[in-house]
N, C-alpha and C positions, 0 to 999 in steps of 0.2 A: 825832147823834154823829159822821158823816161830817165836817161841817162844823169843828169842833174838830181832828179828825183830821188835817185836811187843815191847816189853820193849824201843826200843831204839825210836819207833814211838812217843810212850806216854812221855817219858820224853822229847821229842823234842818239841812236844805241850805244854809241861806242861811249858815249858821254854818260850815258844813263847806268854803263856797266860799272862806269869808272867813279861815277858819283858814291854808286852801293861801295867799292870796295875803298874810298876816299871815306866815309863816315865810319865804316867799321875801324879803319886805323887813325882815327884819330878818338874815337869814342869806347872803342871795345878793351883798350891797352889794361884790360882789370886783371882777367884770366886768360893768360897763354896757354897754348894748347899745345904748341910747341915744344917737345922737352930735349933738353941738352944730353944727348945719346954720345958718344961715353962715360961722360963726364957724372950721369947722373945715376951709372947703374948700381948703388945701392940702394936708393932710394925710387928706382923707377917703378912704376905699376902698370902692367896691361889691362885693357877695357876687359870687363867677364866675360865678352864673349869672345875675346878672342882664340883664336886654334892655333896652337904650336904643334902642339905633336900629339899625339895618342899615348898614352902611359895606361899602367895598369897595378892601382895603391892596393897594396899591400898595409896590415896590421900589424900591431905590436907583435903578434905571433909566429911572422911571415907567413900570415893567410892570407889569399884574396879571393876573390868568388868568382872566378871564371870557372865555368861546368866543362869548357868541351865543346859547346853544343854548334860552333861552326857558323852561327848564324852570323858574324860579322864578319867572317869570312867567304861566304856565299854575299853579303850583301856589298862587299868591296865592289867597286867596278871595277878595276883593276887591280887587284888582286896585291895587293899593298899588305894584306893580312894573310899569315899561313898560321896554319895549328896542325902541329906534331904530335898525336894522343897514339897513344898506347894503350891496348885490355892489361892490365895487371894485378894481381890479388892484393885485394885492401887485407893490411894485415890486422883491421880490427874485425872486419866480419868475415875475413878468409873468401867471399866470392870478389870474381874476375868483374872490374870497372872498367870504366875508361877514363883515363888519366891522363893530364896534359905532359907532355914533354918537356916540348918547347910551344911559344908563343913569341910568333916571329913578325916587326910590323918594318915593311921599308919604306921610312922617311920619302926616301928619294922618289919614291914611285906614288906616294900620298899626293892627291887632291883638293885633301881636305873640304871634303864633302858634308862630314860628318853620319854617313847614311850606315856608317859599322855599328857607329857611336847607340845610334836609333834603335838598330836592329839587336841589339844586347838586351836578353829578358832580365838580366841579375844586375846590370849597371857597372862590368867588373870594367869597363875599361871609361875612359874620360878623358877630354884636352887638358893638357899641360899650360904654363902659361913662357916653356920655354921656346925663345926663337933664333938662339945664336947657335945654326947649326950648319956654320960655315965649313967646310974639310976639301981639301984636295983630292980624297980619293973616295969616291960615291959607297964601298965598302961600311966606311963610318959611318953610314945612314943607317946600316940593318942594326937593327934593336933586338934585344929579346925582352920580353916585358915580361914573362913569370921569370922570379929571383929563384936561384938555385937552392933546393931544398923546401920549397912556399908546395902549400896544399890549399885544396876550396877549405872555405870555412863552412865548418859543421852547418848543416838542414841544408846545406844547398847540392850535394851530390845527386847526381840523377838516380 
């Protein structure tokens, strides 16, 4: 008798599943959710919170406010983020800093976790809302996110 029981349980479900997704399409047809990917990419929008990649916005002056300080770098689990600083003499006040190099983040090896993101006191880095970063050769994954010639923006050196 279990056996019957059990058939008559499953189909009862199965009906119950099919009911919900039977009125959603014939009642919900107002707002698709759906959107036409190629077709619609100038006009497409990602949800806010979604993660593409890790960037790091630079101003009208090519400043950004990354200090140096490593801390989303230490906070990577895997190590997706390196920072390449240098001591070098600020030539406004003559004594030795330390100066980013480069700021190197590899796609390929991101999580997206967001716990870099967290661990930034200045806020210099943030998600992107790009995701077509399709390439044959895992190479075009490594980024550098300071722009060549960008410095911190003034109060925020250590």
């Amino acid at each position: 008798m279990s056996y019957f029981s059990d058939i008559y349980n499953g189909v009862k479900t199965l009906l119950t599943g099919m009911s919900v997704t039977g009125k959603y399409f014939l009642h919900s047809r107002k707002g698709a959710i759906t959107q036409q990917y190629p077709d619609n990419r100038a006009t497409l929008q990602m949800f806010e919170r979604f993660r593409g990649e890790v960037v790091m916005p630079h101003d009208e002056k090519n400043e950004h406010r990354c200090t140096g300080c490593q801390k989303c770098e230490l906070a990577c689990p895997n190590g997706s983020i390196e920072i390449i600083w240098d001591r070098q003499i600020d030539p406004e006040t003559g004594k030795k800093k330390k100066m980013i190099d480069k700021h190197i983040y590899h796609l390929g090896m991101c999580t997206m976790c967001s716990l870099c993101i967290e661990a930034c006191p200045t806020d210099a880095i943030k998600w992107a809302q790009n995701f077509e970063n399709s390439v044959y050769d895992r190479t075009y994954l490594t980024r550098v996110l300071n722009k060549p010639g960008s410095k911190v923006v003034p109060g925020l050196e250590d």
